[in-house]
C-alpha positions in Angstrom: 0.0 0.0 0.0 1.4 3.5 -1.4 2.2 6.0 1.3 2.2 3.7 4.6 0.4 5.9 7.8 3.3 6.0 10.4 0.9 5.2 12.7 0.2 1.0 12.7 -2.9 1.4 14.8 -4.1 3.1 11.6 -2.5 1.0 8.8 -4.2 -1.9 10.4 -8.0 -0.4 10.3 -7.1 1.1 6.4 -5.9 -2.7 5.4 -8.9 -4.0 7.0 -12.0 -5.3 4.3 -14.5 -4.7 7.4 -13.5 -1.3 8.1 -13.7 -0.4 4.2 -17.0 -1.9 4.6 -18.3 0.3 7.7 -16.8 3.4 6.7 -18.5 3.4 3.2 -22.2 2.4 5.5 -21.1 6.1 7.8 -20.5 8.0 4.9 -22.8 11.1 4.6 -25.0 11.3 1.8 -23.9 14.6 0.2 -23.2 15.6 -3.1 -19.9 18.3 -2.5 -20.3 20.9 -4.6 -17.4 21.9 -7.0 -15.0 24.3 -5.9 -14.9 27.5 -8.1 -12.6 27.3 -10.7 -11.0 30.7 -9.7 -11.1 30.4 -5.6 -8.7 27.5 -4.1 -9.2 26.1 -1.1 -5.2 27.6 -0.6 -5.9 30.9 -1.9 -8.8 31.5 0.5 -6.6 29.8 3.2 -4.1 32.5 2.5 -6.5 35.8 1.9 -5.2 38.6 4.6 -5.6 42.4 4.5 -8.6 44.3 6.2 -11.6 42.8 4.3 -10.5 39.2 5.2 -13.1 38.7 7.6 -16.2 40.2 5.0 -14.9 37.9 2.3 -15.1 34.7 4.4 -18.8 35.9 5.6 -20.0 36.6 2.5 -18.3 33.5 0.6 -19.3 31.5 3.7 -22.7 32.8 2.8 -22.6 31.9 -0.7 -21.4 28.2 0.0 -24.0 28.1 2.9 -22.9 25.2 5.0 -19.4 23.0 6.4 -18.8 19.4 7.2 -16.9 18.9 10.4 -15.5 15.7 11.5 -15.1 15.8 15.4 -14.2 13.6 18.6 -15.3 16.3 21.0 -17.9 15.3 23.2 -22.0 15.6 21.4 -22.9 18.8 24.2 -19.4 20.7 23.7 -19.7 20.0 20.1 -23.1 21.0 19.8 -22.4 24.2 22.3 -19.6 25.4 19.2 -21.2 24.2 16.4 -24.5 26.3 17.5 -22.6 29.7 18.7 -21.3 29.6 15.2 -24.3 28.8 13.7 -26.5 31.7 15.4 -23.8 34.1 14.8 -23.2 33.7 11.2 -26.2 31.8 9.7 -23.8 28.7 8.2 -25.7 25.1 9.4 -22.5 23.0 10.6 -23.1 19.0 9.7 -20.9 17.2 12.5 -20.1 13.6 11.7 -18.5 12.4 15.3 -16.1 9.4 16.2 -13.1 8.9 17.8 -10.0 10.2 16.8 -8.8 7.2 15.5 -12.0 6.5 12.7 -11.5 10.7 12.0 -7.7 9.3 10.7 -8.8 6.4 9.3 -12.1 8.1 7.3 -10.5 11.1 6.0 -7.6 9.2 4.5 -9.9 6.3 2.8 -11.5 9.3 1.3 -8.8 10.9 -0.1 -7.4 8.1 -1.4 -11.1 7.5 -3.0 -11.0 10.6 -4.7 -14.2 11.9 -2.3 -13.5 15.4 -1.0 -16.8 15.6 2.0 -15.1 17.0 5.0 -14.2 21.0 5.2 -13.1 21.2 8.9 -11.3 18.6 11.2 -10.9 18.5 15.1 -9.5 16.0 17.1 -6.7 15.1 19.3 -3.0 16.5 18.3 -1.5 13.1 17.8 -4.1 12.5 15.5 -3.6 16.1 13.6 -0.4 15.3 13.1 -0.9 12.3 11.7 -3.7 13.2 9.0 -1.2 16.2 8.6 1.8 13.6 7.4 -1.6 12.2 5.2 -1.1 15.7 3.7 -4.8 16.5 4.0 -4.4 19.6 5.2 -4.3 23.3 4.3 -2.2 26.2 6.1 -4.8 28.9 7.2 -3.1 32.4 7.4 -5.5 33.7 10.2 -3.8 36.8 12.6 -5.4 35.1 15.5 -2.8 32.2 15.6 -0.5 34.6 17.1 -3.0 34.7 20.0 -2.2 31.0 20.9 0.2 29.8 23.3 3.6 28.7 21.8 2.9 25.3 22.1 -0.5 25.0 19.9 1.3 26.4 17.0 3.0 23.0 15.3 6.0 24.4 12.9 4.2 23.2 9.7 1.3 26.0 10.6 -1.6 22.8 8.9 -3.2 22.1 12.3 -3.2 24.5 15.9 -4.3 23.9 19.0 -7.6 25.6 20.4 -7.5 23.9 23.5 -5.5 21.5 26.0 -6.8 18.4 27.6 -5.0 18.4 30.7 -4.9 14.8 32.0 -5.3 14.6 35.7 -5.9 11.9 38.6 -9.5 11.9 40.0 -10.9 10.5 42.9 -14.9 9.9 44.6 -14.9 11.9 47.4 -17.1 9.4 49.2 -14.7 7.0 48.9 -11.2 8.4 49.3 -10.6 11.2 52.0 -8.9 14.0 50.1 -5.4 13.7 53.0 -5.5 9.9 51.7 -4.4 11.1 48.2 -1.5 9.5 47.0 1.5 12.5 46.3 3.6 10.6 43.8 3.6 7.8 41.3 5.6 5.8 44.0 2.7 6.0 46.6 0.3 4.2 44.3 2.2 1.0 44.7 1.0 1.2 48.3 -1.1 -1.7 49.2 -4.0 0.1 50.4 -5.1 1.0 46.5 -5.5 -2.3 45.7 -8.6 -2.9 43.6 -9.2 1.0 43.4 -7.4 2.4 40.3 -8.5 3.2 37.0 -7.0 4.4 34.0 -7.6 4.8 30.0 -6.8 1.6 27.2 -5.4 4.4 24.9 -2.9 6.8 26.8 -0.2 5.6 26.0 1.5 9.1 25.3 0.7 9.9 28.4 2.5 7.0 29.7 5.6 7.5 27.7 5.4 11.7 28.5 5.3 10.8 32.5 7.6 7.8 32.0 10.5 10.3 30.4 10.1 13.1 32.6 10.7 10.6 35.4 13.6 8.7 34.1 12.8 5.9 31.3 14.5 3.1 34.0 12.8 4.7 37.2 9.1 5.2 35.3 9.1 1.7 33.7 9.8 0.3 37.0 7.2 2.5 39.1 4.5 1.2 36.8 5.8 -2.4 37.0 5.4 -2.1 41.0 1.8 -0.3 40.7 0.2 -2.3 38.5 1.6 -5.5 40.4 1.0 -4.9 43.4 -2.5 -3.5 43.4 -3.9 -4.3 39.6 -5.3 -1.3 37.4 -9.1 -1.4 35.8 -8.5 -0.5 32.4 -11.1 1.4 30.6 -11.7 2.7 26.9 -13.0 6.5 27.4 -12.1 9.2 29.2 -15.5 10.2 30.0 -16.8 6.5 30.8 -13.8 6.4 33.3 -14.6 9.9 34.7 -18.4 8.9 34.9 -17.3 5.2 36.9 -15.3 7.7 39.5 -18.6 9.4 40.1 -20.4 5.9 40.4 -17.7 4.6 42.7 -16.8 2.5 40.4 -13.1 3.1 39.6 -12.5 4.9 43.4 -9.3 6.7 41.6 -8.8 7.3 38.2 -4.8 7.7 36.9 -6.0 9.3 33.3 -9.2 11.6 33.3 -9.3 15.1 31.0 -9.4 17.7 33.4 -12.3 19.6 32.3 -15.0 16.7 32.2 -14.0 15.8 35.8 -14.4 19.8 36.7 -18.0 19.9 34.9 -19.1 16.9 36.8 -17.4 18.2 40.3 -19.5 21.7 39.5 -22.9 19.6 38.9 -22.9 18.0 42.6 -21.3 14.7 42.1 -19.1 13.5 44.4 -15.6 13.5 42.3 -12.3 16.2 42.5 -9.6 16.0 40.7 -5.6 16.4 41.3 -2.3 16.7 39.7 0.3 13.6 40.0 3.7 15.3 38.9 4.3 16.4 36.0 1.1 17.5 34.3 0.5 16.0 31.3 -1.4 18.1 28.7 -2.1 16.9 25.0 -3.5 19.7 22.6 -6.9 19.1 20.4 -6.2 21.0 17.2 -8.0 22.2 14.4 -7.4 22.1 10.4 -8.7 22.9 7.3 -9.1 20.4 4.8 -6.9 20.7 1.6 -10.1 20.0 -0.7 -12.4 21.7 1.4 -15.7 21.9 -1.0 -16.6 25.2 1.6 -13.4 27.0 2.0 -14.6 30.3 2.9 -17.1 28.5 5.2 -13.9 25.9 6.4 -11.4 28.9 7.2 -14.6 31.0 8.7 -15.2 28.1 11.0 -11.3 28.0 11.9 -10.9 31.3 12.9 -14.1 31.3 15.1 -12.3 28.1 17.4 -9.7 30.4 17.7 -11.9 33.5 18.8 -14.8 33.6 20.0 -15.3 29.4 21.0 -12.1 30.3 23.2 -14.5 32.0 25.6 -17.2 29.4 25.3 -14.4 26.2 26.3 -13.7 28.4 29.4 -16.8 28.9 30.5 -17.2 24.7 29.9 -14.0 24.4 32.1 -12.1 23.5 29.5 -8.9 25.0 29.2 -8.4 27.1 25.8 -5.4 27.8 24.1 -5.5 31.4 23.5 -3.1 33.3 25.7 -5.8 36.0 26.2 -7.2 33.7 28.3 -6.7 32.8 32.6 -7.6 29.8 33.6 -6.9 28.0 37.3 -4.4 25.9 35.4 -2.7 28.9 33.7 0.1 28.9 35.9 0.6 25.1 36.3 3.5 23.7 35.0 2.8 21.1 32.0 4.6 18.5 29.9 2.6 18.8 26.8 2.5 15.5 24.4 4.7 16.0 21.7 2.8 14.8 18.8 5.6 14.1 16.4 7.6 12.0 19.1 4.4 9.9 19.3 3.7 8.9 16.0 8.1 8.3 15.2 8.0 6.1 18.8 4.1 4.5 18.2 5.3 1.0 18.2 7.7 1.7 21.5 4.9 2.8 23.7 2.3 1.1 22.7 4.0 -2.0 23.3 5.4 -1.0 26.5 1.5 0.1 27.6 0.2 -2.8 26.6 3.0 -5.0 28.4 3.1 -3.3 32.0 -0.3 -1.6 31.9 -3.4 -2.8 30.1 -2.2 -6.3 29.4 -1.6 -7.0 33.2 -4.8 -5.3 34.1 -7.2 -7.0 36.5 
């Protein structure tokens, strides 16, 4: 197969008769409209100057509607998709799934000759890897320089509009807040046997933890946790989150920050906390390259990077804009490097699998 995904979680699924099979039964039923022959998805990309923002309304107007593929949860999704909607009159269609099937669908239709999607938003590691699928368009939008170094990726095809800061949570029902372990090393304590939880899939954060403690010293420290007290391993962030509340998964090693802070400000008994270092993975944006609504596509881009960065906060999430304070503003975080994890997929996964979810019980 031509032009091998680095990735071989996602070579696997495009080699795969069955997923060919399921992605052709999700595919939306949409005729894309031709793109002018005088407007380029690049050369809208690319417009600057002061009318830049009345030429994308009124070609947004024209084209009248975007496709966006997304792995954001349906409310947060729906609480975007509808700002933008009300503000500029442009209906979103959303087709949502994880981040994974996002890869996996937009490079099955490139390489089928079907242009459907105009806007992309998923997790980093993923961006990056649809970016190396070259699927993506460079948007010259003044508000990138808004964002906080980290969200802008050197190739400029994908930013970050917000972080999903991975923290440890806990039911306060069940575990006294002075009980909390303070390091990785106090979870190999006896007394959280049969009480931890953590995601199937976080493996970066695994190998991000496991270098900024010592490759030697963070292998072993997960050996000794996982033997001595076992890990329920769970596929979701926000099914682990929700079996904290339930009491469940008492403490949860992997949870995104901001869902554990929206269920913590609705009355259920979870809180969250921060086993060192902080790990943060960004969820980006991108334009497609054959965007069939580019004005509509860069439009929709620009708004994540404005006015949605006030919406996120007010969902707890933490946005990427500098403009913006949040309570972890001043925390100190390893961010995921996205490139490091699709060059060293094999490594970690492996090494998850082996010491963590494999061993699971």
């Amino acid at each position: 197969m031509k032009d091998d995904l680095k990735t071989e979680r996602v070579v696997w699924f495009l080699k795969s008769s069955a997923f060919c099979l399921l992605t052709s039964a999700f595919c939306l039923v949409v005729t894309a409209p031709a793109l002018s022959q005088t407007t380029s998805v690049a050369e809208v990309a690319g417009l600057q100057g002061a009318d830049r923002a009345q030429r994308l309304v009124e070609g947004a107007k024209k084209e009248g509607t975007l496709t966006l593929y997304g792995s954001a949860p349906p409310d947060d999704l729906a609480a975007l998709t509808g700002a933008f909607e009300k503000k500029y009159g442009i209906k979103v269609r959303i087709w949502r799934s994880s981040s994974e099937n996002i890869v996996q669908r937009g490079v099955t239709e490139m390489r089928a000759g079907r242009h459907e999607v105009d806007v992309i938003e998923t997790n980093g590691p993923d961006m990056e890897a649809i970016y190396r699928e070259k699927l993506l368009q460079e948007v010259k939008s003044p508000y990138v320089a808004d964002l906080i170094p980290g969200a802008i990726r050197p190739h400029r095809e994908w930013v970050g509009t917000r972080l999903n800061i991975i923290v440890a949570a806990y039911n306060t029902k069940l575990i006294r807040k002075e009980d909390l372990p303070k390091s990785f090393e106090d979870l190999a304590n006896p007394r959280w046997k049969g009480k931890l939880g953590i995601e199937a899939s976080d493996f970066d954060w695994f190998a991000t933890v496991v270098n900024e403690l010592g490759e030697a010293k963070g292998l072993k420290l997960f050996r000794d946790m996982v033997t001595a007290n076992g890990v329920s391993v769970r596929k979701g962030h926000t099914l682990l989150t929700n079996l904290v509340v339930a009491g469940e998964v008492p403490l949860a090693l992997t949870v995104y920050h901001y869902k554990a802070e929206q269920l913590k400000n609705s009355g259920a008994p979870i809180d969250w906390f921060i086993l060192p270092p902080a790990v943060a993975r960004f969820q980006g944006v991108g334009v497609a390259r054959r965007a069939p609504h580019p004005h509509a596509a860069v439009l929709f881009f620009d708004f994540m990077l404005t006015d949605a960065q006030e919406i996120l906060s007010k969902r707890d999430f933490s946005p990427a804009s500098r403009k913006i304070e949040t309570s972890l503003s001043k925390t100190p975080i390893k961010f995921v490097d996205p490139k490091q994890m699709l060059d060293e997929d094999e490594k970690w996964t492996k090494l998850y699998a082996d010491i963590v979810t494999r061993q699971a019980r």
